[in-house]
PASEBA-1860 file (N, C-alpha, C; in nm, 3 decimals):
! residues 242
1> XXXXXXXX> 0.526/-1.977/-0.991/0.554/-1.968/-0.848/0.479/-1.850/-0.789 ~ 0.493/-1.857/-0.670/0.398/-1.751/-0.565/0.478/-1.681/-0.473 ~ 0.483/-1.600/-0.415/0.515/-1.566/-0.286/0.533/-1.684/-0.191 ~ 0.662/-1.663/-0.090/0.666/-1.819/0.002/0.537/-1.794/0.102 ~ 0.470/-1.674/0.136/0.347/-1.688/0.249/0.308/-1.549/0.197 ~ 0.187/-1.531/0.226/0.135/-1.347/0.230/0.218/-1.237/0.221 ~ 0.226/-1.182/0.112/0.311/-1.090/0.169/0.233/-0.938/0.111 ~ 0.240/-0.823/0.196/0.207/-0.722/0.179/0.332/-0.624/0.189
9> XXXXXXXX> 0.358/-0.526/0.086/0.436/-0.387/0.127/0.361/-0.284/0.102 ~ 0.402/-0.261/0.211/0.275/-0.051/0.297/0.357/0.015/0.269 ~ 0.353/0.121/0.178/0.457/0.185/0.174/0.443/0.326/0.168 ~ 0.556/0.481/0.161/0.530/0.588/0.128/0.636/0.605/0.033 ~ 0.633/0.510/-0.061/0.756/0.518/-0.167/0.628/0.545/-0.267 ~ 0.695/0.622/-0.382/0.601/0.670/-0.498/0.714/0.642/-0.585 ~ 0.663/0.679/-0.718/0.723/0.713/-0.849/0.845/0.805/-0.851 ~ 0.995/0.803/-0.918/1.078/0.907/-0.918/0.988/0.952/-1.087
17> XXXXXXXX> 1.016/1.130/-1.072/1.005/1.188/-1.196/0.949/1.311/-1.147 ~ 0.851/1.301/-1.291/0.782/1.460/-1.292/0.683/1.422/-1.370 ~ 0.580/1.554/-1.393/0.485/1.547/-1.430/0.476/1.516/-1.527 ~ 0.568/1.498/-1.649/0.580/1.417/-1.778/0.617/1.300/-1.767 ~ 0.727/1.228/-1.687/0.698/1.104/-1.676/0.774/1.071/-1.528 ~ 0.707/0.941/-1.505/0.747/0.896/-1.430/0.860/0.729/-1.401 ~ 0.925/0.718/-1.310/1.049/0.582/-1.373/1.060/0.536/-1.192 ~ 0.999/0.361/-1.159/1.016/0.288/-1.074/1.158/0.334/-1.033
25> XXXXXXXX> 1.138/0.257/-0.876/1.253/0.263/-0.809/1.264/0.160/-0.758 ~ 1.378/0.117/-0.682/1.437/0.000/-0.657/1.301/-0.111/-0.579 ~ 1.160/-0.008/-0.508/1.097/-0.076/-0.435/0.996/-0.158/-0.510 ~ 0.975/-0.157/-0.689/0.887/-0.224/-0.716/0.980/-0.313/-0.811 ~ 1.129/-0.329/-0.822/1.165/-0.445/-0.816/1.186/-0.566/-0.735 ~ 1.144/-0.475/-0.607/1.190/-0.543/-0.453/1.053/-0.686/-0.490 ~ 0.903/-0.589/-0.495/0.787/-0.629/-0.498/0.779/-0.787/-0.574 ~ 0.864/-0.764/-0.734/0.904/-0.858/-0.816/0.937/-0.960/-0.732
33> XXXXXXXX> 1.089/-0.945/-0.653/1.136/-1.044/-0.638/1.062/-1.107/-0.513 ~ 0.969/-1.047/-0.458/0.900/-1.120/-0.339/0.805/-1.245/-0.447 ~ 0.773/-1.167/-0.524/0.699/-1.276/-0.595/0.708/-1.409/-0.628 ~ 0.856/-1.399/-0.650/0.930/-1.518/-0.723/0.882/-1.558/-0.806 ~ 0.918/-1.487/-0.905/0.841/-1.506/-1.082/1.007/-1.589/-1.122 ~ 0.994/-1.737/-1.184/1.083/-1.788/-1.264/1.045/-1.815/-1.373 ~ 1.166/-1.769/-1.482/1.148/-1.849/-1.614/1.004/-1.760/-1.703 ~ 1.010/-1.634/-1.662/0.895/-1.565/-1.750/0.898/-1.440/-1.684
41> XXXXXXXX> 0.810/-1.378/-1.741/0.770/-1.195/-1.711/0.670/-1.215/-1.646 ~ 0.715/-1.124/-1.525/0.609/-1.093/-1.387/0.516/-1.048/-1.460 ~ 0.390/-1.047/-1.407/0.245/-0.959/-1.436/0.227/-0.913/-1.347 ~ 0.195/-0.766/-1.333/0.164/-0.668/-1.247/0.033/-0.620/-1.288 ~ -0.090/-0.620/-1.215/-0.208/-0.549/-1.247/-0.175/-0.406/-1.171 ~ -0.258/-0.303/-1.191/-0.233/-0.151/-1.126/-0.333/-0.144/-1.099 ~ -0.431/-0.121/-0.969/-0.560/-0.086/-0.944/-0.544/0.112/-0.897 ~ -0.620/0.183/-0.983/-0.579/0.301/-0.968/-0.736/0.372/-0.873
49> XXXXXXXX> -0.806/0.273/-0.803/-0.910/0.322/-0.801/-0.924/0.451/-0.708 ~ -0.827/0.474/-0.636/-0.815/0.582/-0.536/-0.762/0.692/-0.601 ~ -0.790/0.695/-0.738/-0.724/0.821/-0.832/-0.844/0.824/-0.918 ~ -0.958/0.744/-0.881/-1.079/0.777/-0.997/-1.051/0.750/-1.110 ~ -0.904/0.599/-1.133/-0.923/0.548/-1.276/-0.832/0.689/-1.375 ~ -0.832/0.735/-1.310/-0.765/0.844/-1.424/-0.684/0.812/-1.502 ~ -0.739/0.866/-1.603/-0.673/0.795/-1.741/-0.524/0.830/-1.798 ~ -0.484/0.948/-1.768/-0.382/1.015/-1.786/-0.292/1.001/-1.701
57> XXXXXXXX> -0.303/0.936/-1.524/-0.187/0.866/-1.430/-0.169/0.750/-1.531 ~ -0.290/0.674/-1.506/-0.321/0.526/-1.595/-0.178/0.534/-1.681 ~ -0.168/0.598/-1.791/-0.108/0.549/-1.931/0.050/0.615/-1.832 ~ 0.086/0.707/-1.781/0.247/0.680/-1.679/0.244/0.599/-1.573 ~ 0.154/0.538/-1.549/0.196/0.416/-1.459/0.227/0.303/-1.594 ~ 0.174/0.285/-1.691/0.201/0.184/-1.798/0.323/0.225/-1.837 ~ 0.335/0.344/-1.871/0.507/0.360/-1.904/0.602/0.359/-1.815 ~ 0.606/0.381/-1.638/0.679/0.393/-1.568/0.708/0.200/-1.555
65> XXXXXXXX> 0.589/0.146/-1.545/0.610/-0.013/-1.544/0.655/-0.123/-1.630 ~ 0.664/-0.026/-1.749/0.737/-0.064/-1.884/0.909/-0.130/-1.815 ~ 0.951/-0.013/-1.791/1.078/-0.046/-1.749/1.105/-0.109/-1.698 ~ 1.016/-0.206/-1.625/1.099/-0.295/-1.578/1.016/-0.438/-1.633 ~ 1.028/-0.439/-1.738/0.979/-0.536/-1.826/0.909/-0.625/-1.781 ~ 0.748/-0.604/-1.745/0.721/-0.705/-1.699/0.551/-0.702/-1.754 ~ 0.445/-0.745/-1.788/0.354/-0.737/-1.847/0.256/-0.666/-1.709 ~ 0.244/-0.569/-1.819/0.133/-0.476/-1.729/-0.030/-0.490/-1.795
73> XXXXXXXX> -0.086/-0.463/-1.693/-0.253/-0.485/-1.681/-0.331/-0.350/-1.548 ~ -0.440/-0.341/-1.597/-0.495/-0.269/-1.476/-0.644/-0.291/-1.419 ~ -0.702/-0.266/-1.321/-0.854/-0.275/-1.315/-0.914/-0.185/-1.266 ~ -0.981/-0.130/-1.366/-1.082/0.022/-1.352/-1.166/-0.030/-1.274 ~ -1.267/0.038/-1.244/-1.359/0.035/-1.210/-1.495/0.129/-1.266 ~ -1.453/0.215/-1.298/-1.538/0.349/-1.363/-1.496/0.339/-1.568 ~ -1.662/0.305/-1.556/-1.783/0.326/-1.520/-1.832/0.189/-1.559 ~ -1.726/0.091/-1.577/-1.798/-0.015/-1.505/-1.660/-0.066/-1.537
81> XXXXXXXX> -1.658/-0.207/-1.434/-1.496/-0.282/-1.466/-1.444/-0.289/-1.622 ~ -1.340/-0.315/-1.666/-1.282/-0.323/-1.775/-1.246/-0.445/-1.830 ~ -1.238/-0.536/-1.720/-1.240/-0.698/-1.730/-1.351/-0.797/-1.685 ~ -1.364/-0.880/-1.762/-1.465/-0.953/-1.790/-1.471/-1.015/-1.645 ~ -1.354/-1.056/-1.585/-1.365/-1.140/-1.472/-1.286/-1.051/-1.360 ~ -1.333/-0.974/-1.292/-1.219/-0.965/-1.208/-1.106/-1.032/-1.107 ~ -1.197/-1.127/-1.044/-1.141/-1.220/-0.953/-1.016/-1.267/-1.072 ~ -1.056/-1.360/-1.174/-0.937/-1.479/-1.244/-0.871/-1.361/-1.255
89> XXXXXXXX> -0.863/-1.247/-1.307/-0.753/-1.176/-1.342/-0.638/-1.139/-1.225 ~ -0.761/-1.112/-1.101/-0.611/-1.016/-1.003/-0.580/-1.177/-0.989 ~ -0.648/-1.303/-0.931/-0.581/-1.387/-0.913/-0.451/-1.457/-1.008 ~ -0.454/-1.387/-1.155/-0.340/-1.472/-1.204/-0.254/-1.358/-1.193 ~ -0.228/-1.277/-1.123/-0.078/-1.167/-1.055/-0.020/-1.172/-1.034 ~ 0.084/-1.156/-1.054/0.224/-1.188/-0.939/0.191/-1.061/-0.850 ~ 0.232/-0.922/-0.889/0.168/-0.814/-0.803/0.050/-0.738/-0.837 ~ -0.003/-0.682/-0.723/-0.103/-0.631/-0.751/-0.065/-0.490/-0.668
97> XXXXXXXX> -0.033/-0.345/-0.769/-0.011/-0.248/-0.688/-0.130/-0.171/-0.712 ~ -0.087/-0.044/-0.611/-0.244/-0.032/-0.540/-0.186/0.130/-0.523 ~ -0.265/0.231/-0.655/-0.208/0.348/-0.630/-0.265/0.454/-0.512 ~ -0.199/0.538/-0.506/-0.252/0.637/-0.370/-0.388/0.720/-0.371 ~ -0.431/0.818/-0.335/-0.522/0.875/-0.385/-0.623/0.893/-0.257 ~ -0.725/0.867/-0.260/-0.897/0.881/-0.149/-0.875/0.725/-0.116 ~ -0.837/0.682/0.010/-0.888/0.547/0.091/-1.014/0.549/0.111 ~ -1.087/0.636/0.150/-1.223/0.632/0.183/-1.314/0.567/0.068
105> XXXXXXXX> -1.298/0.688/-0.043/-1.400/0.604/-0.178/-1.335/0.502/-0.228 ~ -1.177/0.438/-0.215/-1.099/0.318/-0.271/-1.179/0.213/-0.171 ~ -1.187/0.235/-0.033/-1.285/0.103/0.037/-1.455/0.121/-0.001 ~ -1.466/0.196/-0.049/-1.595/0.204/-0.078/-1.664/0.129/-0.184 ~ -1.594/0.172/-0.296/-1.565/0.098/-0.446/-1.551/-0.031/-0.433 ~ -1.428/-0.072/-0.383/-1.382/-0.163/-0.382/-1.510/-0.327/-0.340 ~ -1.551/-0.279/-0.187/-1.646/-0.354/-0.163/-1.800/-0.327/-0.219 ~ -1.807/-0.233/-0.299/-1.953/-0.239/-0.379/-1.913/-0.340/-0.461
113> XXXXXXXX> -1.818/-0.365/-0.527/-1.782/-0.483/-0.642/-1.705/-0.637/-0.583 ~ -1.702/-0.663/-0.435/-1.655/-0.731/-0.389/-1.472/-0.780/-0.390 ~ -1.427/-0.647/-0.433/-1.294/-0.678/-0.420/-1.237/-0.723/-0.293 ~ -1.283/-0.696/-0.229/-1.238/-0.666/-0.052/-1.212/-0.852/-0.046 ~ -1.284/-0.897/-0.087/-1.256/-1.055/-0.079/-1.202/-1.121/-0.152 ~ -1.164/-1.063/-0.295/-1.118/-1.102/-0.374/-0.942/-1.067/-0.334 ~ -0.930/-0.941/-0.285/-0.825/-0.891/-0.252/-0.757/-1.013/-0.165 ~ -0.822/-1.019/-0.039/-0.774/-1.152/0.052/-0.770/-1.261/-0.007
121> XXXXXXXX> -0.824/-1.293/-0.081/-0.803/-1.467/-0.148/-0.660/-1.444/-0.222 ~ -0.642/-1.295/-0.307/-0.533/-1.327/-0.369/-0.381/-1.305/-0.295 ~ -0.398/-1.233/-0.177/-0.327/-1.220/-0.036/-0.293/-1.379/-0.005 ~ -0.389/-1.437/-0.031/-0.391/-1.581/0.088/-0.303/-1.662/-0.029 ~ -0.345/-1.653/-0.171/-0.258/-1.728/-0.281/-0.129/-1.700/-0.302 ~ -0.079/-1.603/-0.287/0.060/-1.594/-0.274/0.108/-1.450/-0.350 ~ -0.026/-1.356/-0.433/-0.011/-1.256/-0.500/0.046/-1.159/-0.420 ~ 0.184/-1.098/-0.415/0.212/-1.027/-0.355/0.116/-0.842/-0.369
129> XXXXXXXX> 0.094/-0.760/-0.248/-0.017/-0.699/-0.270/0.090/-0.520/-0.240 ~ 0.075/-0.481/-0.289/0.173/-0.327/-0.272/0.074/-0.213/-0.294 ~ 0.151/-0.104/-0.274/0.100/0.011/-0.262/0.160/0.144/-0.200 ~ 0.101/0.271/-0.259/0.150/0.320/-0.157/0.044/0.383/-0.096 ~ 0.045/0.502/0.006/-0.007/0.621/0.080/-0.184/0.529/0.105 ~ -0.296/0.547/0.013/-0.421/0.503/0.037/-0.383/0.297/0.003 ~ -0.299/0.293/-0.063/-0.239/0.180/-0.097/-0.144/0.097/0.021 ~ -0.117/0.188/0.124/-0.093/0.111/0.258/-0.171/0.137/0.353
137> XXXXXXXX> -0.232/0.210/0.331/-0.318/0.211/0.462/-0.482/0.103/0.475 ~ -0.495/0.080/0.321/-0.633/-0.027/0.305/-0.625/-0.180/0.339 ~ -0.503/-0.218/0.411/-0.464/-0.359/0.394/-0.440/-0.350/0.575 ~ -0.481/-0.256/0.648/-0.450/-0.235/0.744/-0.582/-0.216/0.842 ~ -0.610/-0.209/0.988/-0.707/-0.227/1.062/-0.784/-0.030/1.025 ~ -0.659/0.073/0.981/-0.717/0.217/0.954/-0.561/0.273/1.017 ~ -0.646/0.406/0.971/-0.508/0.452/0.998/-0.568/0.664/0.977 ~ -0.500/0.752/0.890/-0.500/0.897/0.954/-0.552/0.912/0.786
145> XXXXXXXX> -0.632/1.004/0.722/-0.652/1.034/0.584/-0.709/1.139/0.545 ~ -0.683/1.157/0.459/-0.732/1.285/0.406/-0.839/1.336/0.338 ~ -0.907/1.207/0.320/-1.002/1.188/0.196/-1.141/1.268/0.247 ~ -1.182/1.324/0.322/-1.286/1.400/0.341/-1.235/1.546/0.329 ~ -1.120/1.594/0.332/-1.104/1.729/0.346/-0.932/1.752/0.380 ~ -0.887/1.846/0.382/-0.760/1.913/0.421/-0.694/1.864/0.564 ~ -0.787/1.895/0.652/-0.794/1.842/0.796/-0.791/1.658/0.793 ~ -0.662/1.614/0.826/-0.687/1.522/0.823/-0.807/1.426/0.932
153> XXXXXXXX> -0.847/1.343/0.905/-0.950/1.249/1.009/-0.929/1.061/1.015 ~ -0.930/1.046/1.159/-0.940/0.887/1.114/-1.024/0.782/1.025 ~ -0.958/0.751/0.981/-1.037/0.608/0.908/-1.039/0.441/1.017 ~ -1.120/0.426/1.025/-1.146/0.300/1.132/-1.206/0.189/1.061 ~ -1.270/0.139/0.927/-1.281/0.035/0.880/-1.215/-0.020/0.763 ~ -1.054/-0.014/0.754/-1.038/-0.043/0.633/-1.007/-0.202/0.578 ~ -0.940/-0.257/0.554/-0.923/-0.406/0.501/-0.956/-0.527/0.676 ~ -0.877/-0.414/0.701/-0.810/-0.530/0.819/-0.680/-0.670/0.789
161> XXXXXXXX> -0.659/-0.678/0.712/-0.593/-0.795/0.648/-0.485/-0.790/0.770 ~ -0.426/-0.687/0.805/-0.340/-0.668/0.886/-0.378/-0.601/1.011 ~ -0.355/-0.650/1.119/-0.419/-0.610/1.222/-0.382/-0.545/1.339 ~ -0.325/-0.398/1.256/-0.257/-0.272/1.319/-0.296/-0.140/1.211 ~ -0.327/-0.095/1.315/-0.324/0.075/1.223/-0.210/0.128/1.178 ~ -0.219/0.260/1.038/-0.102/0.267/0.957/-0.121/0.404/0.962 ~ 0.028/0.501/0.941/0.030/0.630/0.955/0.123/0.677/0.845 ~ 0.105/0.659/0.675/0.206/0.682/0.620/0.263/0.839/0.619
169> XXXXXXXX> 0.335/0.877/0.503/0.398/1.012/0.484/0.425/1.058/0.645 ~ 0.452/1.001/0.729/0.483/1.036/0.882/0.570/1.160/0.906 ~ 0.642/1.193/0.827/0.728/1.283/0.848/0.699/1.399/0.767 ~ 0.649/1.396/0.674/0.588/1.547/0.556/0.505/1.571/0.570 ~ 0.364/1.559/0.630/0.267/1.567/0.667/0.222/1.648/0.849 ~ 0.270/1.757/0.855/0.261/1.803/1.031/0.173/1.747/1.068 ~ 0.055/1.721/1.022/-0.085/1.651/1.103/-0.081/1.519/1.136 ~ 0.015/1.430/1.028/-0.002/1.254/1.097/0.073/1.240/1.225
177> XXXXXXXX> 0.160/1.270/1.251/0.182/1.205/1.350/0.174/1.211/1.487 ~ 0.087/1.375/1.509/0.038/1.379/1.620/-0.101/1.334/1.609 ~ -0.202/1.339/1.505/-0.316/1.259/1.540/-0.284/1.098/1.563 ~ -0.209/1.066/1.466/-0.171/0.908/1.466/-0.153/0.915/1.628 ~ -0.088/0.936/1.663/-0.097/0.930/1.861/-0.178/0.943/1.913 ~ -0.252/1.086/1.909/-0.413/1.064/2.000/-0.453/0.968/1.932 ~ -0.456/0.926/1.829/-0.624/0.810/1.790/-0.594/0.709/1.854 ~ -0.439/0.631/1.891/-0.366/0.532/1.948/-0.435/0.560/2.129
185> XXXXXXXX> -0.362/0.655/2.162/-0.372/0.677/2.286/-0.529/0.720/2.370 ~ -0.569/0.733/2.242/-0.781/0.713/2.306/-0.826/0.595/2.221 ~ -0.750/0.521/2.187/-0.806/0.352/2.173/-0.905/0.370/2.032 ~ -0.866/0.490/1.950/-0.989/0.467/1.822/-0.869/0.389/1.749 ~ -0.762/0.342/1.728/-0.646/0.264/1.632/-0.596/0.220/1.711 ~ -0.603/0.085/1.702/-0.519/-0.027/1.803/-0.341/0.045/1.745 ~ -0.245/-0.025/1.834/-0.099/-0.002/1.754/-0.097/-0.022/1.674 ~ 0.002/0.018/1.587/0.072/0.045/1.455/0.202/0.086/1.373
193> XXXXXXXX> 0.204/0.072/1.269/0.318/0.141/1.241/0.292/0.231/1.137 ~ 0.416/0.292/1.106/0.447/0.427/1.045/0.511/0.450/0.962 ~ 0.488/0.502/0.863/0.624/0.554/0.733/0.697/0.658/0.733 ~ 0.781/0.688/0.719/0.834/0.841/0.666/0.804/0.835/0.480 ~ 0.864/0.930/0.422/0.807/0.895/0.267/0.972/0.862/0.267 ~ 0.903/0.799/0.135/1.066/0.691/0.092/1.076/0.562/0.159 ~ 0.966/0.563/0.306/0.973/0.435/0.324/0.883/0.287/0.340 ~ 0.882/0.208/0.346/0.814/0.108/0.354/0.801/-0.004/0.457
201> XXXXXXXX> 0.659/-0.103/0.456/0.666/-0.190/0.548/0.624/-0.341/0.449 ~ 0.731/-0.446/0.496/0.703/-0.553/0.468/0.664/-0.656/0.565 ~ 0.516/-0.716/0.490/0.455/-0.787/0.601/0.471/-0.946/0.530 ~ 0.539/-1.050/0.562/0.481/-1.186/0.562/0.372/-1.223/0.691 ~ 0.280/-1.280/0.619/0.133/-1.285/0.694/0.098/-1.196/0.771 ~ 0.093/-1.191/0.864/0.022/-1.036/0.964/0.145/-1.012/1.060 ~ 0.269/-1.056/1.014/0.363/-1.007/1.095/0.480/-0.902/1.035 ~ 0.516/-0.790/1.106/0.607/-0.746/1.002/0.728/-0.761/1.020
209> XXXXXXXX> 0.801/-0.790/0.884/0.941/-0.850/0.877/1.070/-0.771/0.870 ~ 1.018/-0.657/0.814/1.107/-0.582/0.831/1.048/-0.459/0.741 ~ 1.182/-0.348/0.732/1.133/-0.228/0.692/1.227/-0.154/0.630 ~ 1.205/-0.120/0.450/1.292/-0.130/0.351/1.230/0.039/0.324 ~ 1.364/0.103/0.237/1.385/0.206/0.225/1.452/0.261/0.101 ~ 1.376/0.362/-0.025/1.499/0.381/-0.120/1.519/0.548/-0.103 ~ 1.559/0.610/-0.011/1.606/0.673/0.064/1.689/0.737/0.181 ~ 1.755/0.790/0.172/1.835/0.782/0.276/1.798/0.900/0.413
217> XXXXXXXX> 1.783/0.826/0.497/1.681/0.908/0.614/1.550/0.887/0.651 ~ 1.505/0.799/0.538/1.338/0.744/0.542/1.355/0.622/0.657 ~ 1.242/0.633/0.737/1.233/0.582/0.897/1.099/0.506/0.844 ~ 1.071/0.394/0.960/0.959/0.298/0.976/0.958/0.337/1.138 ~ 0.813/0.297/1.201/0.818/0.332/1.309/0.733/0.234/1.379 ~ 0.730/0.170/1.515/0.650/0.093/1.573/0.558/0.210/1.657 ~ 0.412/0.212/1.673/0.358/0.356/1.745/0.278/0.222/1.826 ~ 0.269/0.285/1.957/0.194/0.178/2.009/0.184/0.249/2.212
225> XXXXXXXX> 0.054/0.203/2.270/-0.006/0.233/2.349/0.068/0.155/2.476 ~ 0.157/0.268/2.549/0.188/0.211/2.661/0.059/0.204/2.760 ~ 0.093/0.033/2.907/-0.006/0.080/2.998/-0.061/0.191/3.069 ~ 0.059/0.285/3.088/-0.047/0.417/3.180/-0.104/0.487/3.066 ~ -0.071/0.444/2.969/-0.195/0.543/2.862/-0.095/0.637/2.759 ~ 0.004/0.641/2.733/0.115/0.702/2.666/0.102/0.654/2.559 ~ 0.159/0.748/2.431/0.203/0.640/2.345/0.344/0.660/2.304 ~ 0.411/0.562/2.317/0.603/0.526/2.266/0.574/0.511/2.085
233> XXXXXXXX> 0.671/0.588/2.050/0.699/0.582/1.914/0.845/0.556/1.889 ~ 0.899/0.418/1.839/0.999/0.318/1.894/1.070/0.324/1.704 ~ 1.155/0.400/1.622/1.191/0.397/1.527/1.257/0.243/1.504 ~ 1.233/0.157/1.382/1.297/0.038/1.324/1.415/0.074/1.245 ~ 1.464/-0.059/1.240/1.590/-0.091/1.165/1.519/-0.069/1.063 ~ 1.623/-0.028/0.980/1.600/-0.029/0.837/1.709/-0.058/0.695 ~ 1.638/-0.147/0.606/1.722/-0.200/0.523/1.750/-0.133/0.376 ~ 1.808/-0.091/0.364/1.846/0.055/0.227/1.860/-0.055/0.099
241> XX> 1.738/0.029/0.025/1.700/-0.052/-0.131/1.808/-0.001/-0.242 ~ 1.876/-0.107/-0.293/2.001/-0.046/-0.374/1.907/0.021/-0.473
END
């Protein structure tokens, strides 16, 4: 089985732990059950490319994904793919998560090797597609990043799959959410939405359905360009991940 339509989660949910290990939280069982895996063990690929493949996240994302028993896989990219096929592989996924890291060189990479299309075909098949921080913001029209320097700067070409700009870590970060407004309110990021950390956005097809949380206090946000030129930042309901 597949996903019932597209589904994407944007999220600013990470790993609980520490620097020795790390252990899922309720949001990448959520991911599972969007999948609707019956009668067998989910497969989860991990694309770590916005971490430069690093080998040493690599092997605690394999143990953090252990736990929840489900057959893990990943796709490097450096210093050259690791699988023979990339396409058949992400396509036989149930999820495909998508760790944080540089959006900038993750869209860069990505479309030197033609993932960028491969990504959408497996979007369009029913592979549910997750992520967090550079991992929600690449499935999105762009959004606020860090990947050139300290100072954060906009990003304006990223997936598009979804066709709103994204502002995760919204609340820990002093710099997103007042640039996330000017870039809105001078028309460089159409509307969008927003994370606090801990929280997430779930999209069936390019609409979003709602907005899940394994935190308590973690906010989703609608940001978006009133007519005289303002921008309203309109907080969502939110649904608390046991």
């Amino acid at each position: 089985m597949a996903a019932e339509q597209p589904t994407i989660l944007a999220t600013s949910i990470g790993f609980d732990g520490s620097e020795v290990a790390l252990h899922p939280g309720p949001l990448y069982s959520e991911a599972l059950r969007l999948a609707r895996v019956d009668g067998r063990r989910a497969r989860l690929c991990i694309l770590p490319t916005a971490l430069g493949d690093d080998p040493s996240l690599l092997a605690k994302f394999y143990a953090a994904f252990a736990e929840l028993d489900v057959v893990v896989s990943h796709l490097a990219l450096f210093p050259m793919p690791n699988v023979e096929d990339p396409r058949s592989h992400l396509l036989q996924q149930d999820v495909i998560w998508v760790a944080g890291g540089s959006t900038a060189n993750l869209l860069a990479l990505w479309r030197t090797h033609g993932l960028d299309e491969v990504l959408r075909d497996c979007w369009e098949a029913g592979v549910v597609l997750a992520g967090v921080s550079a991992g929600s913001v690449c499935w999105h029209v762009g959004g606020t990043t860090d990947s050139f320097g300290r100072q954060l700067r906009p990003l304006t070409d990223a997936l598009g799959f979804l066709p709103y700009s994204n502002s995760p870590h919204h609340d820990a970060e002093e710099q997103r959410r007042p640039l996330f407004h000017r870039l809105i309110g001078d028309g460089v990021l159409p509307d969008g939405y927003a994370t606090d950390n801990g929280a997430g956005l779930v999209y069936h097809g390019t609409e979003l359905h709602e907005v899940i949380a394994d935190s308590p206090g973690a906010h989703g946000y609608d940001v978006r360009r009133a007519p005289d030129g303002t921008v309203r930042e309109t907080r969502l309901p939110v649904r608390q991940l046991g």
